[in-house]
mmCIF file of the C-alpha atoms, coordinates in Angstrom:
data_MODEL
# 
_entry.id   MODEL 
# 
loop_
_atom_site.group_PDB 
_atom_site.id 
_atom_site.type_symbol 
_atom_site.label_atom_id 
_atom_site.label_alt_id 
_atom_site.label_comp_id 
_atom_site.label_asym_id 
_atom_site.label_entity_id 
_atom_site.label_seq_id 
_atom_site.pdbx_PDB_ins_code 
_atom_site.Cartn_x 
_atom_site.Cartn_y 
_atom_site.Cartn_z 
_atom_site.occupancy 
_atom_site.B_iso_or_equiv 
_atom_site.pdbx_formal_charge 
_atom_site.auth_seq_id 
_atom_site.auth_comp_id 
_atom_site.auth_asym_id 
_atom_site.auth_atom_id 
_atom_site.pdbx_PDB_model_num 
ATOM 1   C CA . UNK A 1 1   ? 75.377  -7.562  196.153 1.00 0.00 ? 1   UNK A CA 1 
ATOM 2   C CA . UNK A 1 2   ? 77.874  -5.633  198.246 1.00 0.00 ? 2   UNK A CA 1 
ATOM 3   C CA . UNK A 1 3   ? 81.300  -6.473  199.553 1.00 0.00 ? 3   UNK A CA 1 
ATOM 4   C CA . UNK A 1 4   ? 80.779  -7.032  203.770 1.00 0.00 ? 4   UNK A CA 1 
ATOM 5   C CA . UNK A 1 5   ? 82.340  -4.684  205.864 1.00 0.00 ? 5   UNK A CA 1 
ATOM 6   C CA . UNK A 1 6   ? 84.928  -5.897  208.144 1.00 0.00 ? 6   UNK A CA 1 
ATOM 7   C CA . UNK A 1 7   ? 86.118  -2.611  209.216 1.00 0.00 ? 7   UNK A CA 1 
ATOM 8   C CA . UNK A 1 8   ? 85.452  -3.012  212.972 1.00 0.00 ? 8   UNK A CA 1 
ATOM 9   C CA . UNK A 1 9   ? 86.401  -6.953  213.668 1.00 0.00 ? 9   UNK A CA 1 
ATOM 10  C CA . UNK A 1 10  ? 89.621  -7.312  215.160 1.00 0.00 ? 10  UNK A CA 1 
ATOM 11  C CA . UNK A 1 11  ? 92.837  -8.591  213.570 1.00 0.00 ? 11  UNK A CA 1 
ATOM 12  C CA . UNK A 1 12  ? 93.350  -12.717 214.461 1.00 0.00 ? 12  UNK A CA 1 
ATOM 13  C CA . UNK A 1 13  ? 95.760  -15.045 213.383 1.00 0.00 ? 13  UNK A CA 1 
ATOM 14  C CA . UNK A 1 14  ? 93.971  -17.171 210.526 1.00 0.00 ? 14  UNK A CA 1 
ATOM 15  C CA . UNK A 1 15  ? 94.499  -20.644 208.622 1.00 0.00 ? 15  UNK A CA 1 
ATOM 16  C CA . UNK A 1 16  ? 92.682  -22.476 205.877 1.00 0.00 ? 16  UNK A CA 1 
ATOM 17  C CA . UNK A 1 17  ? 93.914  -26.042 204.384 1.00 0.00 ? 17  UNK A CA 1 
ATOM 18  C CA . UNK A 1 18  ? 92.215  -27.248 201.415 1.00 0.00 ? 18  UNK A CA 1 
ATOM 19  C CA . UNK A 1 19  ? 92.672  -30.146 199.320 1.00 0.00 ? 19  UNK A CA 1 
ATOM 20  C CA . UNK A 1 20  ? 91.868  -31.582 195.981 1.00 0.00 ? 20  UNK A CA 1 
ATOM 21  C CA . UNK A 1 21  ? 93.179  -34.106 193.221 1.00 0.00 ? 21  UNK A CA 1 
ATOM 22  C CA . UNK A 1 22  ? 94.189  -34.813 189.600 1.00 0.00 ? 22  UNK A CA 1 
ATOM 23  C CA . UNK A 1 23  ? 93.446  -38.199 188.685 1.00 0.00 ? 23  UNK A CA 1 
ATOM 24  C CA . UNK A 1 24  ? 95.167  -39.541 185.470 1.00 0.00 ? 24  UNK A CA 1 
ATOM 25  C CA . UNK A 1 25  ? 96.520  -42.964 184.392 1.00 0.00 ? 25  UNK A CA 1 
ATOM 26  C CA . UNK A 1 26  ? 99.098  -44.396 185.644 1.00 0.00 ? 26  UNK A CA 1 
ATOM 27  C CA . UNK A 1 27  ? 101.340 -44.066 182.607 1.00 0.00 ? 27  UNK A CA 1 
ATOM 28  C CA . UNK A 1 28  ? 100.710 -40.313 183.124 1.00 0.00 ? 28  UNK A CA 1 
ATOM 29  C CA . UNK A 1 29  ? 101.743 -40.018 186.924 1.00 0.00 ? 29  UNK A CA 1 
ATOM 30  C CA . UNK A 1 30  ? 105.129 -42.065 185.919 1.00 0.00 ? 30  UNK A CA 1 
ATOM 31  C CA . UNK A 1 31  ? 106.390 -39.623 183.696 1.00 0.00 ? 31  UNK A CA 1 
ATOM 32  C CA . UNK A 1 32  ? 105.687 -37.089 186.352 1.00 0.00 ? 32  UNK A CA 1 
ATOM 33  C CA . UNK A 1 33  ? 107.831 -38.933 188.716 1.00 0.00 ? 33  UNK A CA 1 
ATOM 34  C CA . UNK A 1 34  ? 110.347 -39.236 185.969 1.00 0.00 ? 34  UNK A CA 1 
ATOM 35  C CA . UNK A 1 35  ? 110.538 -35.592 185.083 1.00 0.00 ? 35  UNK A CA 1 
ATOM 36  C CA . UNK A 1 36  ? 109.642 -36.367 181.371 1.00 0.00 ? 36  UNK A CA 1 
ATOM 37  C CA . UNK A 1 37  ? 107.202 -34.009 180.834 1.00 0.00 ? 37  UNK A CA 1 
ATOM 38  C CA . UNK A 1 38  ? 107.265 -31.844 178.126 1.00 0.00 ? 38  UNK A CA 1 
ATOM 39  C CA . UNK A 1 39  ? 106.602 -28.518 179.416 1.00 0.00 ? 39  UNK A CA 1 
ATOM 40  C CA . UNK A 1 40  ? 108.888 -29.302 182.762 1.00 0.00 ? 40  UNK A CA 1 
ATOM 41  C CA . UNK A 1 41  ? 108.846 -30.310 186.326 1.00 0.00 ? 41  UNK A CA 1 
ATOM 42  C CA . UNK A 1 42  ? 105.175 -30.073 186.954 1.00 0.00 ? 42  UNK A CA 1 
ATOM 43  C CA . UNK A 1 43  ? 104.920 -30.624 190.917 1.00 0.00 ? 43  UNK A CA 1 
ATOM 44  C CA . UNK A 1 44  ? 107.345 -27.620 190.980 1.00 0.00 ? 44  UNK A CA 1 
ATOM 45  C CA . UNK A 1 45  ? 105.445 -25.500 188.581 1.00 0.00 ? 45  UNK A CA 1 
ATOM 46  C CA . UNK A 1 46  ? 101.854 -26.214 191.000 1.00 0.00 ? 46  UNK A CA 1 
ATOM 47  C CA . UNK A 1 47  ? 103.354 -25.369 193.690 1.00 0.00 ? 47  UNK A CA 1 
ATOM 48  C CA . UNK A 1 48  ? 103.947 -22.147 192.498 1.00 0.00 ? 48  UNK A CA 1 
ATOM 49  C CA . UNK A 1 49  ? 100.871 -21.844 190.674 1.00 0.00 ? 49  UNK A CA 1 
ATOM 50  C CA . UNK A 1 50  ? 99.463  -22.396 194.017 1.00 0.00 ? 50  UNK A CA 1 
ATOM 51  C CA . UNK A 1 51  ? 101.407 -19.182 195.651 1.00 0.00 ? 51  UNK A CA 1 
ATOM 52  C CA . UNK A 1 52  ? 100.885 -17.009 192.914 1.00 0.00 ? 52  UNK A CA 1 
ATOM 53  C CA . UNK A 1 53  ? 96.615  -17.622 192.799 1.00 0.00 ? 53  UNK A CA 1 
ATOM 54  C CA . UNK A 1 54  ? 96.222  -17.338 196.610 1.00 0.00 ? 54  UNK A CA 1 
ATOM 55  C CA . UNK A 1 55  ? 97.964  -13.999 196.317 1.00 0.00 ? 55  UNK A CA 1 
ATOM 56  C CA . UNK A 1 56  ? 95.605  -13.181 193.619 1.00 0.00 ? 56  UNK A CA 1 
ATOM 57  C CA . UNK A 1 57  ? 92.161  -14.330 194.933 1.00 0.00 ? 57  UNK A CA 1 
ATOM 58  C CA . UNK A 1 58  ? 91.279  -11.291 195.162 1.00 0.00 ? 58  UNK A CA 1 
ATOM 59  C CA . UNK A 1 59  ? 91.379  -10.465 191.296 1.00 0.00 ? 59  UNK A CA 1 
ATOM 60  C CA . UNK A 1 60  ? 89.313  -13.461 190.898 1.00 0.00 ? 60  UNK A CA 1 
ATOM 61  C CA . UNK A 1 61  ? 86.593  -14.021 193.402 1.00 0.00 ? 61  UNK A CA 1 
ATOM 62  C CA . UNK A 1 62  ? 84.555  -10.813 193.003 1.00 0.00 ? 62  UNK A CA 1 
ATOM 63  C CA . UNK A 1 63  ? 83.646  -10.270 196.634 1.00 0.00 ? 63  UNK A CA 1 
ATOM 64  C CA . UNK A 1 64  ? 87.028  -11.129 198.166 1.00 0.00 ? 64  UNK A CA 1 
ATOM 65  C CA . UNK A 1 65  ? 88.720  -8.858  200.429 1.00 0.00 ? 65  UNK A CA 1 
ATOM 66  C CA . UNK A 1 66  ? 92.706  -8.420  199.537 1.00 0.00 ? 66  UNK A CA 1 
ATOM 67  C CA . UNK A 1 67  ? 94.032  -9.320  202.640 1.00 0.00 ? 67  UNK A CA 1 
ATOM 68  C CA . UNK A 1 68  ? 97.783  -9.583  203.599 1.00 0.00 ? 68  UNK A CA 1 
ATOM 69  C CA . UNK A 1 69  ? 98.766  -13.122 203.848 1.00 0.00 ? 69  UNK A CA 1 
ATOM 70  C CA . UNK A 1 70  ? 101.809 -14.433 206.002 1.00 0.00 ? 70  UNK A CA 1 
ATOM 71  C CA . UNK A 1 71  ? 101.974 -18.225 204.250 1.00 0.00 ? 71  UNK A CA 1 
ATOM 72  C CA . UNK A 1 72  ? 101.118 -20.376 201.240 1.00 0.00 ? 72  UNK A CA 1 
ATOM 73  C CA . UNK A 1 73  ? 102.318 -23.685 202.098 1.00 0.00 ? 73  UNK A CA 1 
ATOM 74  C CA . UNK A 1 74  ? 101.640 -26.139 199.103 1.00 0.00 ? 74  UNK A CA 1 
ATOM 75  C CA . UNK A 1 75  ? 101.853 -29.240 198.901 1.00 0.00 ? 75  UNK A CA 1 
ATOM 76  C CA . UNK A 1 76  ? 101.664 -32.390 196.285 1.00 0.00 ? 76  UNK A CA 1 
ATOM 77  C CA . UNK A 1 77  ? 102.117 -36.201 196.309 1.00 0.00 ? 77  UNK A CA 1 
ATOM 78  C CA . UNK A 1 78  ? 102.448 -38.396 193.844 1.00 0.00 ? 78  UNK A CA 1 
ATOM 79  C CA . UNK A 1 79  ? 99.519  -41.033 194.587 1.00 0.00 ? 79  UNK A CA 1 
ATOM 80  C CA . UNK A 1 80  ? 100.379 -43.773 192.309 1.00 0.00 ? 80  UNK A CA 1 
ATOM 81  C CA . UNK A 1 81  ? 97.903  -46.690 194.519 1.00 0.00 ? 81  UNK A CA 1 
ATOM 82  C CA . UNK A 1 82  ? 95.347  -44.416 194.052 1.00 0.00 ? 82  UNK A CA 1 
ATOM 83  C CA . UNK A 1 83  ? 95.909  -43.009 190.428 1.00 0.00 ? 83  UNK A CA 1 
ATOM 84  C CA . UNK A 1 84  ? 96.591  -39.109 191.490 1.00 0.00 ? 84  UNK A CA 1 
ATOM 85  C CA . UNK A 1 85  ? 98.202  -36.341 192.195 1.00 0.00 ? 85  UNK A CA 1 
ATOM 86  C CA . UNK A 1 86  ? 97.097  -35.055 195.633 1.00 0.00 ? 86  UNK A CA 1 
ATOM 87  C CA . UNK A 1 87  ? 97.553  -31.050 196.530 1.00 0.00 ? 87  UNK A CA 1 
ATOM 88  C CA . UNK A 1 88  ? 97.649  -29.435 199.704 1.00 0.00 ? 88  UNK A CA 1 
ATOM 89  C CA . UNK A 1 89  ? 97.704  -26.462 200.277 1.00 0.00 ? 89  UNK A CA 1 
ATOM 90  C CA . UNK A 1 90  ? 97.899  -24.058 203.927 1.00 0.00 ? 90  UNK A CA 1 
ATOM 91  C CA . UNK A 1 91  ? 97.532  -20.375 203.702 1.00 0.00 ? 91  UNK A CA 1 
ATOM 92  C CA . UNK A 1 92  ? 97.719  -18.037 206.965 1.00 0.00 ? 92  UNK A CA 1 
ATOM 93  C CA . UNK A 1 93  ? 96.846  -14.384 207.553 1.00 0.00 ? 93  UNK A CA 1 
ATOM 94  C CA . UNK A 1 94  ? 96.232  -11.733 210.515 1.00 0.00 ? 94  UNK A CA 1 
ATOM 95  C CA . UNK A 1 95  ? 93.517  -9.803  209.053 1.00 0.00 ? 95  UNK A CA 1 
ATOM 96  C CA . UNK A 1 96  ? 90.466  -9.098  209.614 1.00 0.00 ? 96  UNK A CA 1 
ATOM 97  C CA . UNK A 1 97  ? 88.803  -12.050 207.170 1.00 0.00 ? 97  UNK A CA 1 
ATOM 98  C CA . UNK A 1 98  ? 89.737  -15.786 206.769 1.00 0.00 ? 98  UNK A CA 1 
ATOM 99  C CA . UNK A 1 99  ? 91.645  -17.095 204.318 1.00 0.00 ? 99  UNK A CA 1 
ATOM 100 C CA . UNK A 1 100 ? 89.290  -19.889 202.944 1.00 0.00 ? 100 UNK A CA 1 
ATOM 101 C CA . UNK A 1 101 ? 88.688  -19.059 199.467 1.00 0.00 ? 101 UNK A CA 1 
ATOM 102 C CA . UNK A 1 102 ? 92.999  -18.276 199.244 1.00 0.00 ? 102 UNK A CA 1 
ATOM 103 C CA . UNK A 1 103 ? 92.974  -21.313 199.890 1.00 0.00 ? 103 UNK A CA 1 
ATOM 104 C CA . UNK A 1 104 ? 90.730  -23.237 197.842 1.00 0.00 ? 104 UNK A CA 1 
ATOM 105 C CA . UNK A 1 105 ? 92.065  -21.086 194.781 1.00 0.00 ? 105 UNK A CA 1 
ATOM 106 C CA . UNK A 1 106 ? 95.199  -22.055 195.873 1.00 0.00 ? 106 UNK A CA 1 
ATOM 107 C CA . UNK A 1 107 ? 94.217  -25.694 195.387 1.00 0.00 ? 107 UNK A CA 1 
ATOM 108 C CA . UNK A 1 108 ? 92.639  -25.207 192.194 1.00 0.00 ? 108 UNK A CA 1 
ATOM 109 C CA . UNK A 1 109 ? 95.212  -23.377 190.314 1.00 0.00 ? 109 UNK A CA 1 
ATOM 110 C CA . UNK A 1 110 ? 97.259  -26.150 191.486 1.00 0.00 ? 110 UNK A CA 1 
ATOM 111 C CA . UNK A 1 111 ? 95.104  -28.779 190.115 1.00 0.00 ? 111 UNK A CA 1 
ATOM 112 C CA . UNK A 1 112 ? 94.651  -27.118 186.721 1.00 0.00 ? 112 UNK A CA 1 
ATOM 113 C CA . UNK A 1 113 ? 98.372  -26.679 186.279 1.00 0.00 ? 113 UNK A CA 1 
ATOM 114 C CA . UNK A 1 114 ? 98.842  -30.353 186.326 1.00 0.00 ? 114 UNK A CA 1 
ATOM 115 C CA . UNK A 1 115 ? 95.836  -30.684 184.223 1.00 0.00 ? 115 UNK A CA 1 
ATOM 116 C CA . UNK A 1 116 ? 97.615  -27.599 181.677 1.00 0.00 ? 116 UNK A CA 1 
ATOM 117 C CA . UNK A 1 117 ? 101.112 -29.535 181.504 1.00 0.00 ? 117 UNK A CA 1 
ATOM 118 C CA . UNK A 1 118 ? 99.689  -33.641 181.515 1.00 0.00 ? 118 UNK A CA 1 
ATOM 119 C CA . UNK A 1 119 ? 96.811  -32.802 178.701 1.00 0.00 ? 119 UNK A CA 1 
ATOM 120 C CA . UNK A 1 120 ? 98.431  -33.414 175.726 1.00 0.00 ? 120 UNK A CA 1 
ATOM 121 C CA . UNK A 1 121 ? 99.542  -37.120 177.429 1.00 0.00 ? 121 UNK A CA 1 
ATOM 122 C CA . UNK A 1 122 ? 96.036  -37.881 179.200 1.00 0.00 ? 122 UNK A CA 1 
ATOM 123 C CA . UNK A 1 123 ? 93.304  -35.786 178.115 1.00 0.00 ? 123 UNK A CA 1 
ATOM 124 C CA . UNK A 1 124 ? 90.911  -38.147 180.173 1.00 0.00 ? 124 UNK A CA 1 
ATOM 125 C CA . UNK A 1 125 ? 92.075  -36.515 183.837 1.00 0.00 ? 125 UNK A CA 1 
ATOM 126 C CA . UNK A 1 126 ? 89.510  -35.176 186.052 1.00 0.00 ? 126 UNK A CA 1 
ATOM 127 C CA . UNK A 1 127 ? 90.250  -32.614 188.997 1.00 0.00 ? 127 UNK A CA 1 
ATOM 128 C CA . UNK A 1 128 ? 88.002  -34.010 191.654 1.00 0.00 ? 128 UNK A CA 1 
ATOM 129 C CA . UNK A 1 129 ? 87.366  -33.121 195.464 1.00 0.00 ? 129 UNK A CA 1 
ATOM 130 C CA . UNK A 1 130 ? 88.710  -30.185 195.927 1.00 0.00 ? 130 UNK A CA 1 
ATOM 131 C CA . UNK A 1 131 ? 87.240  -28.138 199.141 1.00 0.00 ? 131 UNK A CA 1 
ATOM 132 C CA . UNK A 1 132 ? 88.037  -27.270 202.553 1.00 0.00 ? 132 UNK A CA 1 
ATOM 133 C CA . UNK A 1 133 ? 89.369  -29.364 205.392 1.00 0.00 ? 133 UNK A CA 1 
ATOM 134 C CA . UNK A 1 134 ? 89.771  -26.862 208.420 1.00 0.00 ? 134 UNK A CA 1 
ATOM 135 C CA . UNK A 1 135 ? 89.832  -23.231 208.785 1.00 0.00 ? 135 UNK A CA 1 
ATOM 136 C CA . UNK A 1 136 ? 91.293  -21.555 212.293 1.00 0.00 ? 136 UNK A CA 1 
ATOM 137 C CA . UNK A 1 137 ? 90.961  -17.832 213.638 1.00 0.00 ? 137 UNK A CA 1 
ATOM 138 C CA . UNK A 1 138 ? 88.046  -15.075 213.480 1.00 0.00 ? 138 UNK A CA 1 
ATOM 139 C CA . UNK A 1 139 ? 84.544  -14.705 215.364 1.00 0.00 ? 139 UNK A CA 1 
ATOM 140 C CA . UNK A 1 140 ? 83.280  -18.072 213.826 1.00 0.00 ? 140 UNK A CA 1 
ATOM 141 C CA . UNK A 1 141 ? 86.484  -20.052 215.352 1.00 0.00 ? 141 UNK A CA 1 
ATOM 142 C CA . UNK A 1 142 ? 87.887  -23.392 214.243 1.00 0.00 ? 142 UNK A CA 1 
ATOM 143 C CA . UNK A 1 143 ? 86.202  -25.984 212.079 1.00 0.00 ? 143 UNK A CA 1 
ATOM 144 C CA . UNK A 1 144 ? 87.208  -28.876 210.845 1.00 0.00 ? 144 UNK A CA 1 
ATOM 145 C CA . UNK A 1 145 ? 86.054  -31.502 207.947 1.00 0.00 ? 145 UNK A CA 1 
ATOM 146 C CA . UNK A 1 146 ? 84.348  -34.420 209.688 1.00 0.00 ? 146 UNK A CA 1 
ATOM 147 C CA . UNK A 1 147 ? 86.281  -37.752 209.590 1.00 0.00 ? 147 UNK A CA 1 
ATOM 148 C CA . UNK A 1 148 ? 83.632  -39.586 207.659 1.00 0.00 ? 148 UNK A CA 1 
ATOM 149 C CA . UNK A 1 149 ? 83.772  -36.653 204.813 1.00 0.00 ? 149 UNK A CA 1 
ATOM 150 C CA . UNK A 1 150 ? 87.570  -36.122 205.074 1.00 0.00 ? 150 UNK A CA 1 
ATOM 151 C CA . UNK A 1 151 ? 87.624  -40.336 203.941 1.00 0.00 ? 151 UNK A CA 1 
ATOM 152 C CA . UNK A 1 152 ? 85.443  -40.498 201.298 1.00 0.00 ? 152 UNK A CA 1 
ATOM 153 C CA . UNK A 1 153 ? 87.557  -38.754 198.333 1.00 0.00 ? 153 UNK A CA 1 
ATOM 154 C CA . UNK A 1 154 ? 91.031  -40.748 199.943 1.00 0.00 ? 154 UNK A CA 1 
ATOM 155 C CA . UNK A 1 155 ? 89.350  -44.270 197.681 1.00 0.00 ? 155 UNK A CA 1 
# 
């Protein structure tokens, strides 16, 4: 195993957005909305969950290059039609790598901060679908998630 080189490729500017969910009963995502949670305001507290792991991918994905991001843009909705907390989350560099797995750590850290502060009301919540919608920048240029895939976790 070795850590790739990227020495030589050129500086671009360079998004990911990734997604995922929390899905928990309803009683669950009303107290969230309330602010009666126990251990605080939880969208708050994911959102900066989400910051602080993109800035430390790095220390957690073995092969990741630290890289200097310029924005962590998190988001989450309350999704009470569809039983979940959604999380978005954007992260940008110029560097010499993408940002993808920033991203997706991002979304993760978000999604088991929820989990951390809900468990002791809902025990039963599952993180599902979390993964990459689009990436921007680099050699490889832009992708996005096809329309058919981006649907299919939205039910």
């Amino acid at each position: 195993m070795k850590m790739i080189d990227v020495g030589e490729k050129e500086r671009t500017h360079r998004i990911a957005v990734a997604t995922g969910a929390v899905r928990l009963s309803p009683a669950t995502l009303e107290r969230i909305a309330a602010g009666r949670i126990e251990k605080g305001d939880v969208l708050a507290t994911a959102r900066l969950a989400a910051i602080m792991a993109a800035k430390r991918t790095p220390d957690l994905v073995p092969l990741c290059h630290p890289i200097a991001l310029t924005a962590v843009e998190p988001s989450l909705e309350l999704d009470a039609a569809g039983g979940a907390v959604r999380v978005r989350v954007k992260v940008e560099t110029r560097d010499r790598t993408g940002v993808e797995m920033e991203a997706l750590t991002a979304v993760s850290a978000a999604c088991l901060t929820v989990y951390d502060m809900c468990k002791s009301l809902d025990p039963a919540m599952t993180i599902e679908a979390v993964r990459l919608e689009s990436k921007s920048g680099g050699k490889s240029g832009d992708w996005v998630r096809p329309e058919a895939c981006a649907d299919a976790t939205q039910t």
